[in-house]
mmCIF file of the N, C-alpha and C atoms, coordinates in Angstrom:
data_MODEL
# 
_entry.id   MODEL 
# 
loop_
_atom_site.group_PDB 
_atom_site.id 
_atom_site.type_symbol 
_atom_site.label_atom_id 
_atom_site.label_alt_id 
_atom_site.label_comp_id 
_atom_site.label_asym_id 
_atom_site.label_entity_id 
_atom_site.label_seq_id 
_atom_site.pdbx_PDB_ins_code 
_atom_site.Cartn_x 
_atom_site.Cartn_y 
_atom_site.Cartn_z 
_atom_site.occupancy 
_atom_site.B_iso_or_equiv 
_atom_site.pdbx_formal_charge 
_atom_site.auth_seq_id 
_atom_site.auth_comp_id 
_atom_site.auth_asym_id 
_atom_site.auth_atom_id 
_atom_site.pdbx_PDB_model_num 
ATOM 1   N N  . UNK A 1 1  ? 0.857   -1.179  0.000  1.00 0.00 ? 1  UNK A N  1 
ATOM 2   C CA . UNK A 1 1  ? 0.000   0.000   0.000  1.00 0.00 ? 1  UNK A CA 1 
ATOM 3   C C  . UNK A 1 1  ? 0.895   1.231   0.000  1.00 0.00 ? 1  UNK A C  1 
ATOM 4   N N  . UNK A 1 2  ? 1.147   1.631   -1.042 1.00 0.00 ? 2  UNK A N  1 
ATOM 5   C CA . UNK A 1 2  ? 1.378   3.402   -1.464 1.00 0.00 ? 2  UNK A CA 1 
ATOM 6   C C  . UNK A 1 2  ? 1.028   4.141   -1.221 1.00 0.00 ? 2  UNK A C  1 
ATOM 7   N N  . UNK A 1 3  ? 1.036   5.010   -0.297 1.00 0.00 ? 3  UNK A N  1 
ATOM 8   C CA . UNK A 1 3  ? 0.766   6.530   -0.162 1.00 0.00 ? 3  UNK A CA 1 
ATOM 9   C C  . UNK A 1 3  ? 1.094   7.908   -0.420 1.00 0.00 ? 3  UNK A C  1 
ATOM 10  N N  . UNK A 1 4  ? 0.943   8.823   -1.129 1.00 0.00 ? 4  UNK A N  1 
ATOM 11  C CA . UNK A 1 4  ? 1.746   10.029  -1.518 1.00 0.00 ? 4  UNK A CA 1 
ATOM 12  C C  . UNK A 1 4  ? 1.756   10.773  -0.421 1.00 0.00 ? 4  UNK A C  1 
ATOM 13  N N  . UNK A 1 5  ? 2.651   11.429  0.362  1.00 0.00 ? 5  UNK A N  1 
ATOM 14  C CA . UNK A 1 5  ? 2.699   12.518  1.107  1.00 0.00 ? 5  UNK A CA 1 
ATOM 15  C C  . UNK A 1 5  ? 3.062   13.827  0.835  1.00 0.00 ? 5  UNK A C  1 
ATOM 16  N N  . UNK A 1 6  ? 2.169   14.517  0.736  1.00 0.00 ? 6  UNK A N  1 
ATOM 17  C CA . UNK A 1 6  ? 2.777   15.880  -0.274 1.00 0.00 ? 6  UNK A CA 1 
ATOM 18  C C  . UNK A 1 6  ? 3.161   17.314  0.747  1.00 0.00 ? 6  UNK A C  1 
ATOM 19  N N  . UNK A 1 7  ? 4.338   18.298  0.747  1.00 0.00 ? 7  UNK A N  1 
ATOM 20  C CA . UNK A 1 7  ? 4.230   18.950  1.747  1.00 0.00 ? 7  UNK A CA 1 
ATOM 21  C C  . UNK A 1 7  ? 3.949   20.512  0.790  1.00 0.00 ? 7  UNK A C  1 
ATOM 22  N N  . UNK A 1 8  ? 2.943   20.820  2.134  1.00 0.00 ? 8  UNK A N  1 
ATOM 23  C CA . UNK A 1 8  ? 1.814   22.018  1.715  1.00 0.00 ? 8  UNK A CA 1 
ATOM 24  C C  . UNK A 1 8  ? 2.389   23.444  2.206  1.00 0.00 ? 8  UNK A C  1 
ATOM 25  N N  . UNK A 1 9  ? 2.941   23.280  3.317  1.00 0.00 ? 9  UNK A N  1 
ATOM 26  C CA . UNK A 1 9  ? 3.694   24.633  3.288  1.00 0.00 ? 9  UNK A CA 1 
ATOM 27  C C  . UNK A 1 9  ? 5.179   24.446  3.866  1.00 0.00 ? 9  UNK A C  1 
ATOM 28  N N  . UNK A 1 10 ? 6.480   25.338  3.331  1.00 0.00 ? 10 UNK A N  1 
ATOM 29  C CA . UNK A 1 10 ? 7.687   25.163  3.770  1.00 0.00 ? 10 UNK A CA 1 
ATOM 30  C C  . UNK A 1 10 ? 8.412   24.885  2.749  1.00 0.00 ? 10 UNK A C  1 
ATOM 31  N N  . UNK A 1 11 ? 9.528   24.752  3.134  1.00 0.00 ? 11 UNK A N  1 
ATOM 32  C CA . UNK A 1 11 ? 10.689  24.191  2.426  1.00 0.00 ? 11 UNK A CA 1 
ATOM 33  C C  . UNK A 1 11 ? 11.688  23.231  3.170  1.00 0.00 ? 11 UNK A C  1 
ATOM 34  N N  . UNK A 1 12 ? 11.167  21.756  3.688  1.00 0.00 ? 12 UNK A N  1 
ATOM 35  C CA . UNK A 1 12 ? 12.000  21.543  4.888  1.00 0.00 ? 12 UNK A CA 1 
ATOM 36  C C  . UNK A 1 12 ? 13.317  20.680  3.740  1.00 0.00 ? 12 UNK A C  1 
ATOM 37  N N  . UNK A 1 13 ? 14.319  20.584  4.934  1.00 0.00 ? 13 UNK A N  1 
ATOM 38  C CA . UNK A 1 13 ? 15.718  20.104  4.167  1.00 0.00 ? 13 UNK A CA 1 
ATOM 39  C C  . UNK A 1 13 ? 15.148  18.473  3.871  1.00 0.00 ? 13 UNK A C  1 
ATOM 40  N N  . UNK A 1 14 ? 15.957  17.754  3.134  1.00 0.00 ? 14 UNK A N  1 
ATOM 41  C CA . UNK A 1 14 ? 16.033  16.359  3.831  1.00 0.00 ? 14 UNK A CA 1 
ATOM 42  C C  . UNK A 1 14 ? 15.848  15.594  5.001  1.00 0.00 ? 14 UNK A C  1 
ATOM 43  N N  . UNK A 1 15 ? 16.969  16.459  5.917  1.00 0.00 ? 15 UNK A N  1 
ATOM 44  C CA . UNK A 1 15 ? 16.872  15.343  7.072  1.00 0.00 ? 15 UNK A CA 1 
ATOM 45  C C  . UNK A 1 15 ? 15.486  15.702  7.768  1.00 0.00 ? 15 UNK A C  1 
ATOM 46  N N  . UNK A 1 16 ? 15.001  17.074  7.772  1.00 0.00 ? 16 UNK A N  1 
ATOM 47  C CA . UNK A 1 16 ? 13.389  17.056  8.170  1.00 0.00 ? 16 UNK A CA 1 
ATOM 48  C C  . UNK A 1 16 ? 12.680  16.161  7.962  1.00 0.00 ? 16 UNK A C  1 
ATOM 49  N N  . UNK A 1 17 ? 12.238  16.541  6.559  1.00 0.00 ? 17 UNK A N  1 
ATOM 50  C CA . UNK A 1 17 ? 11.657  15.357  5.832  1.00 0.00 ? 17 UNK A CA 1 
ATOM 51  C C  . UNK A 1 17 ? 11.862  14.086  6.467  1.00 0.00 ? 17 UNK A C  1 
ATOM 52  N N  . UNK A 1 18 ? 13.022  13.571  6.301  1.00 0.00 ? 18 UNK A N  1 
ATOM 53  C CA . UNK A 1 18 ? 13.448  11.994  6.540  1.00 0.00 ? 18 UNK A CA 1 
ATOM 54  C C  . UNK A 1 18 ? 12.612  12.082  8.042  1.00 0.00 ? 18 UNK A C  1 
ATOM 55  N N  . UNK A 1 19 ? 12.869  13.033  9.116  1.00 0.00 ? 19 UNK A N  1 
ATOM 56  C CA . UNK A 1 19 ? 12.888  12.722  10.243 1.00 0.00 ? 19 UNK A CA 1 
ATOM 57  C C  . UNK A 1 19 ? 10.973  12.694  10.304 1.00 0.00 ? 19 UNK A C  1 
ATOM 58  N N  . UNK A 1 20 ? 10.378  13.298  9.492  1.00 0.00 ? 20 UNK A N  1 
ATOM 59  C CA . UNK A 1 20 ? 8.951   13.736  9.293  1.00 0.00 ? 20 UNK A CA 1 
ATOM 60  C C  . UNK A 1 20 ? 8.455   11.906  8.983  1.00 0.00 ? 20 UNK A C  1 
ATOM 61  N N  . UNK A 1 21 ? 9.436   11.553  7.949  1.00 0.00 ? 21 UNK A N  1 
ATOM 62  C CA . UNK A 1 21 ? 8.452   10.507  7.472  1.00 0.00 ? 21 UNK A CA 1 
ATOM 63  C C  . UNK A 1 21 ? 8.764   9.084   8.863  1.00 0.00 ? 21 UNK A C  1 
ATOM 64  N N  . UNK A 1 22 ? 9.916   9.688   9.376  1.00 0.00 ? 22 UNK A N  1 
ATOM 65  C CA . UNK A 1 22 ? 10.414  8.256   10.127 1.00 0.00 ? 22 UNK A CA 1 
ATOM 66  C C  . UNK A 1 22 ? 9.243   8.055   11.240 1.00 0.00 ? 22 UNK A C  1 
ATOM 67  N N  . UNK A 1 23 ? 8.656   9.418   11.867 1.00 0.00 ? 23 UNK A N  1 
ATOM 68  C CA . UNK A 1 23 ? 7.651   9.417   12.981 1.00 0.00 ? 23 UNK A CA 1 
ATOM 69  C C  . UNK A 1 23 ? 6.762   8.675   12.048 1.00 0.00 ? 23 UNK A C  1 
ATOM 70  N N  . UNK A 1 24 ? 5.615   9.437   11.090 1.00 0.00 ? 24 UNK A N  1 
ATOM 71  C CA . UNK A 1 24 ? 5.021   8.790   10.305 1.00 0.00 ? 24 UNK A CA 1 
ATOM 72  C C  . UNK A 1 24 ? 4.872   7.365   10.053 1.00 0.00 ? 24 UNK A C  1 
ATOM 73  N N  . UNK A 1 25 ? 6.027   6.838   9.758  1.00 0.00 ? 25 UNK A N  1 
ATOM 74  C CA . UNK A 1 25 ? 6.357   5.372   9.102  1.00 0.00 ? 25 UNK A CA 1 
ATOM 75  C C  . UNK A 1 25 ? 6.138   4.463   10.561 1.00 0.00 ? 25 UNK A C  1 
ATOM 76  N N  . UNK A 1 26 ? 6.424   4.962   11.727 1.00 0.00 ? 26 UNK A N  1 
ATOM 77  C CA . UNK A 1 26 ? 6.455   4.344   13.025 1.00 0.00 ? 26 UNK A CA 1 
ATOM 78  C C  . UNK A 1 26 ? 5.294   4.226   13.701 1.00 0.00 ? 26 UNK A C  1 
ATOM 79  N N  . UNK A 1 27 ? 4.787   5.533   13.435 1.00 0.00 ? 27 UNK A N  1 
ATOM 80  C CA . UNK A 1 27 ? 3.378   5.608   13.992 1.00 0.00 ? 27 UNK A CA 1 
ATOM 81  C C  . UNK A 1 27 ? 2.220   4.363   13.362 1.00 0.00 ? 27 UNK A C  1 
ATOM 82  N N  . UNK A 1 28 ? 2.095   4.732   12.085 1.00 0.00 ? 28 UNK A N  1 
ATOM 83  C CA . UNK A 1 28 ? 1.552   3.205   11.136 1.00 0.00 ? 28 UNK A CA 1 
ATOM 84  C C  . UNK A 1 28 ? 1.961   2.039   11.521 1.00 0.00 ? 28 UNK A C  1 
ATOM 85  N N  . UNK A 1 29 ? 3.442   1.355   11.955 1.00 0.00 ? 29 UNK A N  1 
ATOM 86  C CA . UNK A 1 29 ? 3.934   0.410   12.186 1.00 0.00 ? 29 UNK A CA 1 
ATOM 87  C C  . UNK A 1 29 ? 3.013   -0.057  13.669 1.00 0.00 ? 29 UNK A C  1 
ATOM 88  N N  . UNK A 1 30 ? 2.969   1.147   14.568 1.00 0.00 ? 30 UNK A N  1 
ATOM 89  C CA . UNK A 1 30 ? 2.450   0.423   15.969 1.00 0.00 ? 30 UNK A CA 1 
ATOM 90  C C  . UNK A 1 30 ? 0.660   0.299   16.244 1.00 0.00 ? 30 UNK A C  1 
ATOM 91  N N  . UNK A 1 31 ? 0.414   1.122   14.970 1.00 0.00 ? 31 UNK A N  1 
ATOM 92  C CA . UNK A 1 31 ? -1.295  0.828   15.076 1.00 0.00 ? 31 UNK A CA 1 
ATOM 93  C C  . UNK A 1 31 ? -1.605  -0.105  14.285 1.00 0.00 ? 31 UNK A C  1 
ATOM 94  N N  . UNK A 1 32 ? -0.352  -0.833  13.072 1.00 0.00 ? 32 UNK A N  1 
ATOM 95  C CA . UNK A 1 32 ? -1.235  -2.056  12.916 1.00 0.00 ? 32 UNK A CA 1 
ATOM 96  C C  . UNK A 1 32 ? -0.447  -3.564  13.380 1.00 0.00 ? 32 UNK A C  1 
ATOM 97  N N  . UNK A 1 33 ? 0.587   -3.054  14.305 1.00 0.00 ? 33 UNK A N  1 
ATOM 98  C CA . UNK A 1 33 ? 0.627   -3.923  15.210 1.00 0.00 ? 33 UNK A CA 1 
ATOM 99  C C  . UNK A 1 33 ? -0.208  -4.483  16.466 1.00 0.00 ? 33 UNK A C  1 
ATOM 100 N N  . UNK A 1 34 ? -1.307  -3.076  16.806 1.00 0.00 ? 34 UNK A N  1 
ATOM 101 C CA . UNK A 1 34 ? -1.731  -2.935  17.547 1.00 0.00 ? 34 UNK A CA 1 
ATOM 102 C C  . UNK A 1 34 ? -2.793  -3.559  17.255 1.00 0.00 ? 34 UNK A C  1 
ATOM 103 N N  . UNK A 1 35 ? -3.685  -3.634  16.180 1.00 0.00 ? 35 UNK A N  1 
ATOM 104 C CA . UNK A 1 35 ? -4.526  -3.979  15.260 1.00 0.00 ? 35 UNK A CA 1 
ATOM 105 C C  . UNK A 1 35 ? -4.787  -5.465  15.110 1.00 0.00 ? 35 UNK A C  1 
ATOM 106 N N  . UNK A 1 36 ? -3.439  -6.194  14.871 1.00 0.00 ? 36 UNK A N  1 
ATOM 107 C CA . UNK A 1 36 ? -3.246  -7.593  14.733 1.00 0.00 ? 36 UNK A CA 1 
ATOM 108 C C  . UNK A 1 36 ? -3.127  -8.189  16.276 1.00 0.00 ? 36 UNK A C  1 
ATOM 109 N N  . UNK A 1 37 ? -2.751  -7.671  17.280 1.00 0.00 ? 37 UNK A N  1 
ATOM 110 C CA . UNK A 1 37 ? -2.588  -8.804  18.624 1.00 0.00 ? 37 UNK A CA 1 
ATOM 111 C C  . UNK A 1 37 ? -4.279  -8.726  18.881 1.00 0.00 ? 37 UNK A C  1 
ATOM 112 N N  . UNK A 1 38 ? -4.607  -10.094 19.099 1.00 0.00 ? 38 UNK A N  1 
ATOM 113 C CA . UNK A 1 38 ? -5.831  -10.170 19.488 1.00 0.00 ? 38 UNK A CA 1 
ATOM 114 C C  . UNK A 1 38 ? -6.118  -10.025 20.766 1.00 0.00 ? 38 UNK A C  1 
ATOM 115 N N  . UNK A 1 39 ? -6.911  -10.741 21.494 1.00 0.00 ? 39 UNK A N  1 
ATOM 116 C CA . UNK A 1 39 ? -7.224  -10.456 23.396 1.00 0.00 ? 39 UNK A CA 1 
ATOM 117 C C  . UNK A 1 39 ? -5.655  -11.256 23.755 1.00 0.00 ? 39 UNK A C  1 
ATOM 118 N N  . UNK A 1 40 ? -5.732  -10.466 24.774 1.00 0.00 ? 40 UNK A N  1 
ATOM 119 C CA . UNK A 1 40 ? -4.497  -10.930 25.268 1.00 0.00 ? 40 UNK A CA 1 
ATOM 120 C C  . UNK A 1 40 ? -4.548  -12.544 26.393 1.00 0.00 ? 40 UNK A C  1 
ATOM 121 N N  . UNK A 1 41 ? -3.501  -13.268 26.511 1.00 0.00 ? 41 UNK A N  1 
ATOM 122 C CA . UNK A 1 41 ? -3.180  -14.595 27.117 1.00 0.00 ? 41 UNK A CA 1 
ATOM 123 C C  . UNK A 1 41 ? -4.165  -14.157 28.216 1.00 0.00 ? 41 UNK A C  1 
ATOM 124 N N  . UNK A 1 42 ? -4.470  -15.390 28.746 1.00 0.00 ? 42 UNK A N  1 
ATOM 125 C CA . UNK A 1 42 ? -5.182  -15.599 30.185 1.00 0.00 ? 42 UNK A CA 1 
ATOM 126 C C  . UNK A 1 42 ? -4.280  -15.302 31.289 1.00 0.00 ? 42 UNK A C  1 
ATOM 127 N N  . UNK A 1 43 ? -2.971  -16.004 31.252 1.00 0.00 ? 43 UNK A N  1 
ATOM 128 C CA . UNK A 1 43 ? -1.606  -15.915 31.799 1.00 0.00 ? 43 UNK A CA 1 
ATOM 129 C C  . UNK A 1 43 ? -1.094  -14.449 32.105 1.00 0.00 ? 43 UNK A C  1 
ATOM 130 N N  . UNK A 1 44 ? -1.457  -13.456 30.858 1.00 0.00 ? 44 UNK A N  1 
ATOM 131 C CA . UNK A 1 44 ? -1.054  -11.922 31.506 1.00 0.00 ? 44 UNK A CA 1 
ATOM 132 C C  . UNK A 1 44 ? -2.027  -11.261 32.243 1.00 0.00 ? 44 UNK A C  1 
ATOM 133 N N  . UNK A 1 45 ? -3.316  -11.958 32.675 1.00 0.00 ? 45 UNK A N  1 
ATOM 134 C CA . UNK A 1 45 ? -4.660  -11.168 32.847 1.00 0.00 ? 45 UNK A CA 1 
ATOM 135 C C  . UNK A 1 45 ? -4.106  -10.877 34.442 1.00 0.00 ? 45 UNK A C  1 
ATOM 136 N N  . UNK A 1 46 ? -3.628  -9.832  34.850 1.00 0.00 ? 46 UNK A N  1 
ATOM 137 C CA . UNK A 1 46 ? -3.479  -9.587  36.389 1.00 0.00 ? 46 UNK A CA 1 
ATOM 138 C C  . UNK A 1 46 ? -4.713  -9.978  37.369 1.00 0.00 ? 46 UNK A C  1 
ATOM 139 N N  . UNK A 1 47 ? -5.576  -10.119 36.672 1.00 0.00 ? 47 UNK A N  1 
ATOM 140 C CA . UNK A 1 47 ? -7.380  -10.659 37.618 1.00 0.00 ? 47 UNK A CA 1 
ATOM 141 C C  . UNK A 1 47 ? -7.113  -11.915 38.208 1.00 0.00 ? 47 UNK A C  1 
ATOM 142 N N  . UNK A 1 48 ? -6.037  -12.667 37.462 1.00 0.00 ? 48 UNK A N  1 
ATOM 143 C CA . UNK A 1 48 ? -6.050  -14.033 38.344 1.00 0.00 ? 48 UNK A CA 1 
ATOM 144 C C  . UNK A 1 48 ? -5.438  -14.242 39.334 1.00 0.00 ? 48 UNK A C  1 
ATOM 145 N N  . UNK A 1 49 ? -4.397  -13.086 39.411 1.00 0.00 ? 49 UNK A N  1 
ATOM 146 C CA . UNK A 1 49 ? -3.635  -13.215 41.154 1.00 0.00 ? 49 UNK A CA 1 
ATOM 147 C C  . UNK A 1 49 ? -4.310  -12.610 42.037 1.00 0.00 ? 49 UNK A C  1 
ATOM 148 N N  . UNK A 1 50 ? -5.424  -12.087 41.747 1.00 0.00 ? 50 UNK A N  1 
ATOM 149 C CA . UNK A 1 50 ? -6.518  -11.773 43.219 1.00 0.00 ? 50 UNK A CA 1 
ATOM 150 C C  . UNK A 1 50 ? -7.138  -12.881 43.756 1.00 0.00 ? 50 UNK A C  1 
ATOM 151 N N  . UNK A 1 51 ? -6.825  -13.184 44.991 1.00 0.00 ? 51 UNK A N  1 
ATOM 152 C CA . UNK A 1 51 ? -7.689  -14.260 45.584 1.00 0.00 ? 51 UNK A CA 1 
ATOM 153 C C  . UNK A 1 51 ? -8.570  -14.260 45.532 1.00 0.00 ? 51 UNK A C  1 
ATOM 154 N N  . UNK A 1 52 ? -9.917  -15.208 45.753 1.00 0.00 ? 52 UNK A N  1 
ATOM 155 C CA . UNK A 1 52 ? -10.896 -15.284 45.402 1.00 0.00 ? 52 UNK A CA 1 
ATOM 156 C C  . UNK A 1 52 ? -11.588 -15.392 46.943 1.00 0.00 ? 52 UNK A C  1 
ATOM 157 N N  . UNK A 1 53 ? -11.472 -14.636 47.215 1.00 0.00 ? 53 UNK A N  1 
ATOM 158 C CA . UNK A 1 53 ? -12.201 -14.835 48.791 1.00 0.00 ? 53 UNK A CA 1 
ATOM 159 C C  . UNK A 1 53 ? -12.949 -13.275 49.138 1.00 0.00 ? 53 UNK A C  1 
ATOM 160 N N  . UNK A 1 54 ? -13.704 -13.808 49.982 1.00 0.00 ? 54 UNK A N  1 
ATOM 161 C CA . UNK A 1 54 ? -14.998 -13.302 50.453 1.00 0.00 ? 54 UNK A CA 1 
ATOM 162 C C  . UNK A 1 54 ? -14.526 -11.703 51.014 1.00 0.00 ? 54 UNK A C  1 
ATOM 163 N N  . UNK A 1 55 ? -14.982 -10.475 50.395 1.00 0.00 ? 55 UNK A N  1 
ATOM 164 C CA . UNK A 1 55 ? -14.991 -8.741  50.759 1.00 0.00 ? 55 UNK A CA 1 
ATOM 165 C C  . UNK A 1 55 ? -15.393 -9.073  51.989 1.00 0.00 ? 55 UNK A C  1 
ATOM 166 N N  . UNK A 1 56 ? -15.061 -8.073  53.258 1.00 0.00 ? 56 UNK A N  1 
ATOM 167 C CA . UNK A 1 56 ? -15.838 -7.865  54.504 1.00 0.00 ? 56 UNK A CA 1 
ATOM 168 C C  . UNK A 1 56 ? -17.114 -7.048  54.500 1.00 0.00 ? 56 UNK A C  1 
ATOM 169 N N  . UNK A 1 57 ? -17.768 -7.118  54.621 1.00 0.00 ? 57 UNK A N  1 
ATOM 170 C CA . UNK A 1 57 ? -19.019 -5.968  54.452 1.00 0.00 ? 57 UNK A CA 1 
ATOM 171 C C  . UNK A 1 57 ? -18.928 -4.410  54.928 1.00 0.00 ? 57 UNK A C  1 
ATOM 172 N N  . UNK A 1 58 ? -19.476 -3.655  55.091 1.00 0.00 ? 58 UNK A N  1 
ATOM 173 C CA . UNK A 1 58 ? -18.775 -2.311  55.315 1.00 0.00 ? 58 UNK A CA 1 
ATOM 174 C C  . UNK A 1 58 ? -19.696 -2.210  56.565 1.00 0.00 ? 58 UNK A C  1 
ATOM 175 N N  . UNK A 1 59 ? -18.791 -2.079  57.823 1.00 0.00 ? 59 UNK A N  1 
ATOM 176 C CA . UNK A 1 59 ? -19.459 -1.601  59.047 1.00 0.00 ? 59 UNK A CA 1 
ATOM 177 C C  . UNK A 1 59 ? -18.671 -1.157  60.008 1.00 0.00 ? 59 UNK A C  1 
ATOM 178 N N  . UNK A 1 60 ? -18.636 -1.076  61.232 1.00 0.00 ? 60 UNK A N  1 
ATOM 179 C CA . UNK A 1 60 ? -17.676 -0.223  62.212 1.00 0.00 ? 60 UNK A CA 1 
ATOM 180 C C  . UNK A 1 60 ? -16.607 -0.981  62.676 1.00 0.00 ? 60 UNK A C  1 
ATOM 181 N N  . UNK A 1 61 ? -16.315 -2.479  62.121 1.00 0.00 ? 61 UNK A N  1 
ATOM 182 C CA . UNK A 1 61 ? -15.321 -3.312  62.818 1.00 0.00 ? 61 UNK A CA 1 
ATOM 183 C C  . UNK A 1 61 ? -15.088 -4.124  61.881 1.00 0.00 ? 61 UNK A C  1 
ATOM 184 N N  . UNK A 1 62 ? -15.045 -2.968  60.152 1.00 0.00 ? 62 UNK A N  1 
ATOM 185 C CA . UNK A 1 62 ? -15.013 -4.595  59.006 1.00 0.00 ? 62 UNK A CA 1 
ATOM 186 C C  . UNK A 1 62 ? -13.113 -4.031  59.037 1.00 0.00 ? 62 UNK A C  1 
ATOM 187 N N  . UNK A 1 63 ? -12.867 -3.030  59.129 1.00 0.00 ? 63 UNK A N  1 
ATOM 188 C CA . UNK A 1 63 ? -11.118 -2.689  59.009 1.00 0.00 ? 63 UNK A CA 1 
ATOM 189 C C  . UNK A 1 63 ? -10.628 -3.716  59.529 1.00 0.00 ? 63 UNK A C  1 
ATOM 190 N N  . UNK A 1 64 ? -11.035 -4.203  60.812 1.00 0.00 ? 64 UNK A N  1 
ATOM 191 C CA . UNK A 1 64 ? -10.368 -5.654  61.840 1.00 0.00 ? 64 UNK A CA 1 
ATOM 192 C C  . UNK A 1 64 ? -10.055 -7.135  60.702 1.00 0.00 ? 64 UNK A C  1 
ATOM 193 N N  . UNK A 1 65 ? -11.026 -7.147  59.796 1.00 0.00 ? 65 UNK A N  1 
ATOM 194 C CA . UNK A 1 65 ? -10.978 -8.393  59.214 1.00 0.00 ? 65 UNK A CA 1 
ATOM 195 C C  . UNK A 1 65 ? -10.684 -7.872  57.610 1.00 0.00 ? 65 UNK A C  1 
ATOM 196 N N  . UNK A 1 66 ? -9.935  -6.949  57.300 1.00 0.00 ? 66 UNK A N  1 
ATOM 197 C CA . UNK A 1 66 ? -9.485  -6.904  56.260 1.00 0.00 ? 66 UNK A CA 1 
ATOM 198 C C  . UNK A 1 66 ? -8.322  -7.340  55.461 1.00 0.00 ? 66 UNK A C  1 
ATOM 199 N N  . UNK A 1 67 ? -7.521  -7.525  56.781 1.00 0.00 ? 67 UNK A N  1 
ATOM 200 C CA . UNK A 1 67 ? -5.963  -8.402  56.075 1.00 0.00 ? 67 UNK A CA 1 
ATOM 201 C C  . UNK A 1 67 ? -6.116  -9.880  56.536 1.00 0.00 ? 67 UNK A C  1 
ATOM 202 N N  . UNK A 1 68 ? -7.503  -10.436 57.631 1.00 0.00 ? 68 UNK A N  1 
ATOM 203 C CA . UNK A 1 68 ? -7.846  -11.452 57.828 1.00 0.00 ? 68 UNK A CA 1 
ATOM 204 C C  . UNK A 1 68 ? -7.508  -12.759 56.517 1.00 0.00 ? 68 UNK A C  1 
ATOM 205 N N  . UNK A 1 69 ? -6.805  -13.928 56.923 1.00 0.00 ? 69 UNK A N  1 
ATOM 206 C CA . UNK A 1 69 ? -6.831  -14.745 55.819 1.00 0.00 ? 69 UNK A CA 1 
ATOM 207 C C  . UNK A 1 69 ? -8.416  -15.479 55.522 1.00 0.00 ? 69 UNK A C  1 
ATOM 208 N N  . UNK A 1 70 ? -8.169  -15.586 54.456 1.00 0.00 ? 70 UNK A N  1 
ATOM 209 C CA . UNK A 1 70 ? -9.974  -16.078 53.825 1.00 0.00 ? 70 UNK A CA 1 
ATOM 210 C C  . UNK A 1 70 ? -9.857  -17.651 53.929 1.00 0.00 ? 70 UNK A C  1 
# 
């Protein structure tokens, strides 16, 4: 896929340019990298190292049983 990039106002040197298209060219590179990874592993989901045990309810003595083991 070809694209023309045409510049509308200025006169930049080369290495502008070059440095203009390198952001450009990078920026495209990480949105359709971004594009192609699908849902991510189960394995990176940080949700699974939360224990699965029971919230204290909210009342005047739930702070006491909050680092309580479940």
């Amino acid at each position: 896929m070809s694209e023309e990039i045409k510049v509308v106002r200025g006169n930049p040197t080369a290495e502008e340019l070059a440095a203009a298209l390198a952001v450009v060219q990078a920026r495209a590179a990480s949105s359709a990298a971004g594009a192609r990874s699908g849902p991510g592993s189960e394995w990176a989901d940080p949700a699974r190292l939360v224990p699965a045990r029971r919230v204290p309810q909210p009342g005047p003595k739930a702070w006491r049983t909050t680092y309580w083991p479940g």
